[in-house]
C-alpha positions as CSV (number, residue, x, y, z in Angstrom):
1,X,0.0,0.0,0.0
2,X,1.3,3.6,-0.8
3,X,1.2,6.5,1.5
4,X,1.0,10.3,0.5
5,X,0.5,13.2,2.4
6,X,0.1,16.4,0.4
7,X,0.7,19.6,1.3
8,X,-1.5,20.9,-1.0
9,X,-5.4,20.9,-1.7
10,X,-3.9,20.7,-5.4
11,X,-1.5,18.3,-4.9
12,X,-4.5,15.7,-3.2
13,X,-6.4,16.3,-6.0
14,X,-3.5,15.2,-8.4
15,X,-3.0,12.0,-6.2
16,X,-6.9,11.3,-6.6
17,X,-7.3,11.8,-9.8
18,X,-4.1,9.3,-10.0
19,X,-4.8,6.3,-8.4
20,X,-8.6,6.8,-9.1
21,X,-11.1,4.0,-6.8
22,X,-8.2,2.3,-5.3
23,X,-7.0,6.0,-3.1
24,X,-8.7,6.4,0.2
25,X,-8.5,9.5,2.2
26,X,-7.4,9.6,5.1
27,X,-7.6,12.3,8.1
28,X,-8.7,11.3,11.7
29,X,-8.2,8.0,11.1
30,X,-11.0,7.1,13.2
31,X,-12.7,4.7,10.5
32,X,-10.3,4.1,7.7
33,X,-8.3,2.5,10.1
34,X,-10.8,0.2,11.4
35,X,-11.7,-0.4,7.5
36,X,-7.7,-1.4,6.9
37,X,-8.0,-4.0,9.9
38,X,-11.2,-5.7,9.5
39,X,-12.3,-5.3,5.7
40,X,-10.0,-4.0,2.7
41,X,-6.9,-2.5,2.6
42,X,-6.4,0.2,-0.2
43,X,-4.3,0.9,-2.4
44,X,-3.0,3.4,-1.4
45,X,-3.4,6.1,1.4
46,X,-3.7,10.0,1.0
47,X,-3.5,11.9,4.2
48,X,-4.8,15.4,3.9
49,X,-4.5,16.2,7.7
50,X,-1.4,18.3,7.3
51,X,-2.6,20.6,4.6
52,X,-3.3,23.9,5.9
53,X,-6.0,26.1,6.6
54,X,-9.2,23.5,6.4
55,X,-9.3,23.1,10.1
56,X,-10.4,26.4,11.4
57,X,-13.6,27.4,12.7
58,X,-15.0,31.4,12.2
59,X,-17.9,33.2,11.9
60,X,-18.5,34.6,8.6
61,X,-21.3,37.3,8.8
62,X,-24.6,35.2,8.9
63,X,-22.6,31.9,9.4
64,X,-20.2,30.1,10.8
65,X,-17.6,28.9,8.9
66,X,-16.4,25.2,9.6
67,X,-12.8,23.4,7.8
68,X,-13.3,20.1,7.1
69,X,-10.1,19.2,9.1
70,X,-11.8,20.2,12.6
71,X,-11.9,17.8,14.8
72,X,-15.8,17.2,16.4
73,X,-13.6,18.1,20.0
74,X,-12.9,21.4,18.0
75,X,-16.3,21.8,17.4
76,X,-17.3,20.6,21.1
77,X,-15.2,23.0,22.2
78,X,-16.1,26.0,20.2
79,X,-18.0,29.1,22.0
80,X,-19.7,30.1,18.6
81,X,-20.8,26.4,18.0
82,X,-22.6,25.9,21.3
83,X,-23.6,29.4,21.3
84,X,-25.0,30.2,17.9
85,X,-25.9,26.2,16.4
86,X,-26.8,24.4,19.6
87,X,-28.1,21.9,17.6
88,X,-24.8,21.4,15.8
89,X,-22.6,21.4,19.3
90,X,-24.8,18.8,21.0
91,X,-24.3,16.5,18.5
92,X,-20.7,16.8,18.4
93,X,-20.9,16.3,22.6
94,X,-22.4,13.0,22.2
95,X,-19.9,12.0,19.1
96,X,-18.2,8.4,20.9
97,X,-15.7,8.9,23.5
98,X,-13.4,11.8,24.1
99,X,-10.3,10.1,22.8
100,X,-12.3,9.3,19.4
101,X,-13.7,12.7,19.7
102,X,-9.9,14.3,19.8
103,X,-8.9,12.3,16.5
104,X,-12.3,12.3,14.2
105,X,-13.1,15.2,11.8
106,X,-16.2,16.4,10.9
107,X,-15.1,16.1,7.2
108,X,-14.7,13.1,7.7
109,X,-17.6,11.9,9.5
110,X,-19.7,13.9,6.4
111,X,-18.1,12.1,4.0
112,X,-18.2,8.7,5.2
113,X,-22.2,9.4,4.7
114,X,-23.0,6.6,7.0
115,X,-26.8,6.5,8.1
116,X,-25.7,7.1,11.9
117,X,-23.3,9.5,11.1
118,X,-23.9,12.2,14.3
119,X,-23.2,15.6,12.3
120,X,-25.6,14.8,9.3
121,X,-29.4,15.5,10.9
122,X,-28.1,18.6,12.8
123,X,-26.4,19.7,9.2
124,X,-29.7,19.0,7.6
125,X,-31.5,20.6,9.7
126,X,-29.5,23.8,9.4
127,X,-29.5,23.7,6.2
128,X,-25.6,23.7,5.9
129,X,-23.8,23.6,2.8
130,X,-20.6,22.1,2.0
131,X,-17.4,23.4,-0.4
132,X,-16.2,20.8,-2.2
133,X,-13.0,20.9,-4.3
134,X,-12.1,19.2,-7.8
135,X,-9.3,19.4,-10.3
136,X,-11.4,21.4,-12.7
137,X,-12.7,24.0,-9.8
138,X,-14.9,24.3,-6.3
139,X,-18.4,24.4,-6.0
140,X,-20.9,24.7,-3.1
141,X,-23.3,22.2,-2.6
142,X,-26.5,21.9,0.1
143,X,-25.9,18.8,2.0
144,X,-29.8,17.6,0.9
145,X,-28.2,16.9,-2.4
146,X,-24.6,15.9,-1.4
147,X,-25.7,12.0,-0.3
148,X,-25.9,9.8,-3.3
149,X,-26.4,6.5,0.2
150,X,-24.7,4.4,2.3
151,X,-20.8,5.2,2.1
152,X,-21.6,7.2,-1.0
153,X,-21.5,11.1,-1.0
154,X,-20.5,14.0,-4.2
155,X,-17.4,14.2,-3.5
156,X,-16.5,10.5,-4.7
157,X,-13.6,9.1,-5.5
158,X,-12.1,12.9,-6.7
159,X,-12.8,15.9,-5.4
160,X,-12.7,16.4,-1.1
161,X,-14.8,18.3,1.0
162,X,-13.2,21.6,2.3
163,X,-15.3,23.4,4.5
164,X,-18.8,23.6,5.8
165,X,-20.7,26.5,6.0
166,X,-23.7,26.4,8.4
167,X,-25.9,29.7,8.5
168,X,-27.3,30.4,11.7
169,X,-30.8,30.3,12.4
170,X,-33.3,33.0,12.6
171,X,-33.4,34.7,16.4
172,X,-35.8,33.3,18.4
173,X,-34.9,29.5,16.8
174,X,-35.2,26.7,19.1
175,X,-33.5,22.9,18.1
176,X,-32.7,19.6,19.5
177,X,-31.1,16.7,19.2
178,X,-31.9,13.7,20.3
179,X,-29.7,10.0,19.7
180,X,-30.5,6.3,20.6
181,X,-28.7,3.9,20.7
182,X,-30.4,0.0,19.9
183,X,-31.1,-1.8,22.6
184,X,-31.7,-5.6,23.1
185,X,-34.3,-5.8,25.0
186,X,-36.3,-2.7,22.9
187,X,-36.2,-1.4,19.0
188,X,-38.8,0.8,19.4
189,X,-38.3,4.4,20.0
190,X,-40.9,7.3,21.1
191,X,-39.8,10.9,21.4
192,X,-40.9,13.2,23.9
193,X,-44.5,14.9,23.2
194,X,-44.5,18.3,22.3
195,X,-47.5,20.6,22.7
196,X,-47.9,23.4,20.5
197,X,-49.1,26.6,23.1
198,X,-51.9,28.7,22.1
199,X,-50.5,31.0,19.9
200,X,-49.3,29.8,16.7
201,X,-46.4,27.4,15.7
202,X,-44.2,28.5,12.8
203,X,-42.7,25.9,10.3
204,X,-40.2,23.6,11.9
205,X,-37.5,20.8,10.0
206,X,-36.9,17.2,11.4
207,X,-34.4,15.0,9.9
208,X,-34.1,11.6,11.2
209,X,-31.0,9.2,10.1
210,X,-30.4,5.4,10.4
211,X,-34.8,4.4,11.6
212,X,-34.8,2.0,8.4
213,X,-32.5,0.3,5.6
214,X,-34.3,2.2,3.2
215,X,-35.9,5.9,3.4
216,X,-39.8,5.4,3.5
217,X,-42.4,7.8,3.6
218,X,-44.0,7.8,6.9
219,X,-42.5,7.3,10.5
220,X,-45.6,6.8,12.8
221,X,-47.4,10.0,12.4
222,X,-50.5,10.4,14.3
223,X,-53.7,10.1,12.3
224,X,-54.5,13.9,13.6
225,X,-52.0,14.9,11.7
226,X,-52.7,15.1,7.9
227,X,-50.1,14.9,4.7
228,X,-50.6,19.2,4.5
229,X,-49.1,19.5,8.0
230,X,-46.4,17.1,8.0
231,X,-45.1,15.8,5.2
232,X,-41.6,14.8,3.2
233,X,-40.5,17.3,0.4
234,X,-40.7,14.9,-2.9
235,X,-37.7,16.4,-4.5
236,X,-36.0,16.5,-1.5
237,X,-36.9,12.1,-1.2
238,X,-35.4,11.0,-4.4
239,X,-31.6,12.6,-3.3
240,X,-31.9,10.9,0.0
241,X,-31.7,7.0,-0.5
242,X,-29.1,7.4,2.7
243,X,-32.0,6.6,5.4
244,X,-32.5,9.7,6.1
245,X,-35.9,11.4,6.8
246,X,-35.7,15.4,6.7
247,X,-39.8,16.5,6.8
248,X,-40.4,20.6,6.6
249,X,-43.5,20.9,9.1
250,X,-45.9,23.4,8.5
251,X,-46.8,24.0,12.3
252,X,-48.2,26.9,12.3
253,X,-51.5,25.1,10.6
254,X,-51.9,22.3,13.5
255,X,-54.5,23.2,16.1
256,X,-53.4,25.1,19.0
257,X,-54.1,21.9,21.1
258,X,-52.5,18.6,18.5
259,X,-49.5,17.2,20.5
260,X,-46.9,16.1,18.3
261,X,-45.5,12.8,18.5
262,X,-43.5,10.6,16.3
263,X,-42.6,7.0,17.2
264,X,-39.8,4.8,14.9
265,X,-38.5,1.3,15.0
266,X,-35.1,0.4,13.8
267,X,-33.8,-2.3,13.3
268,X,-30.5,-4.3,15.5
269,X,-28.4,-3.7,12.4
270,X,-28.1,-0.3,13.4
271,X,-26.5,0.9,16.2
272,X,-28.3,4.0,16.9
273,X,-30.4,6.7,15.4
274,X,-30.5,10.5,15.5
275,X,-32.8,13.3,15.5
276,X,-32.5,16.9,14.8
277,X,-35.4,19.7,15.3
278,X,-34.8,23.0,14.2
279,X,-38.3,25.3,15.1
280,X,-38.0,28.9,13.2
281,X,-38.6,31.6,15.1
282,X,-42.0,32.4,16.7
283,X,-44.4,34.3,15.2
């Protein structure tokens, strides 16, 4: 197996375009390592973690600016992350363990574009793009069209994801997110109730990763609530084969008094499943 580490964005592109299929990136190390041990070993390595300047995290105007180099404990650790994209931070907080969490980058964990992958719903959710970086130029792409499924992203076998850019949400925005993790004994999973107050509920977007195999349509939806109200965005469907639900909610129709509860089984294949909820602001 060959090993390369470019100094250059330029220079990994070169090596990609190369060696083609049989190149793997490598940065963290977190899971191409584990993939080396227990499946395939490539043909050869590329190691982009000592290129500079895609591992820094700013705020850019309306949005914060993430390289695809930071490690999730970079992002854990960052004031404007758990300030301004709570969502975003508490992900990153319950990423593994703290030595994984030191080592892992969030480029990384994107492009793996496994169905569990942590970052992904709160990305969604946010509506975060990502830069992305090919021998014939760059281009920015919205992350509800960058997963073609399972281990299978835009970037493919040539280009590499540079940074992500995650605008912050409107003032007044509320989010969570939620993660499970299969248990024996139960593969069912209810989320908390929410009850709307009396004033009216604004639109709200709920991704949820890893519930199925296969992305379907519904995931338990009370009868109360009807097709008009809460519904997947067709377009949106066909570019997410990845088991990935992402449902824009139109809240503000639902009676003042219709609780909101959604209810998912997985199955023990998966090891857990995420959740993230991203309410606009109030009217």
């Amino acid at each position: 197996m060959d090993y390369f580490e470019p100094k250059t964005v330029s220079e990994a592109l070169s090596l990609l375009a190369k060696h083609g299929a049989e190149a793997k990136i490598i940065a963290g190390g977190t899971d191409v390592m584990v993939d080396i041990k227990y499946k395939e070993e490539p043909g050869c390595l590329v190691n982009i973690k000592k290129i500079p300047g895609l591992d820094g995290i700013r705020e850019n105007g309306a949005s914060v600016r993430i390289g695809a180099l930071a490690t999730i404990r970079d992002v854990e650790t960052s004031a404007v992350v758990r300030d301004k994209l709570p969502v975003l931070w508490e992900s990153s907080h319950q990423f593994a363990s703290l030595q994984i969490r030191n080592t892992a980058t969030i480029g990384g964990n994107i492009c793996r574009a496994s169905p569990s992958g942590e970052t992904l719903t709160p990305l969604l959710v946010l509506e975060a793009k990502g830069k992305l970086a090919f021998a014939d130029g760059e281009r920015t792409e919205p992350f509800t069209a960058f997963f073609q499924g399972p281990g299978k992203c835009s970037v493919g076998s040539k280009g590499l994801l540079t940074e992500i850019e995650v605008p912050y949400p409107a003032a007044g925005s509320r989010g969570v997110y939620l993660k499970h993790a299969v248990r024996a004994h139960c593969q069912r999973f209810q989320f908390p109730e929410i009850t709307p107050p009396s004033r009216h509920w604004p639109d709200a977007v709920i991704a949820l990763s890893a519930t199925r195999p296969t992305r379907t349509p519904s995931i338990g939806l009370p009868s109360r609530v009807q097709p008009d109200n809460f519904s997947s965005n067709a377009p949106l469907a066909a570019k997410l084969p990845l088991a990935l639900d992402v449902f824009f909610v139109r809240l503000s129709q639902l009676p003042s008094a219709t609780p909101f509860r959604t209810t998912s089984s997985a199955d023990q294949q998966f090891g857990a499943f995420s959740l993230g909820w991203l309410q606009s602001r109030p009217l």
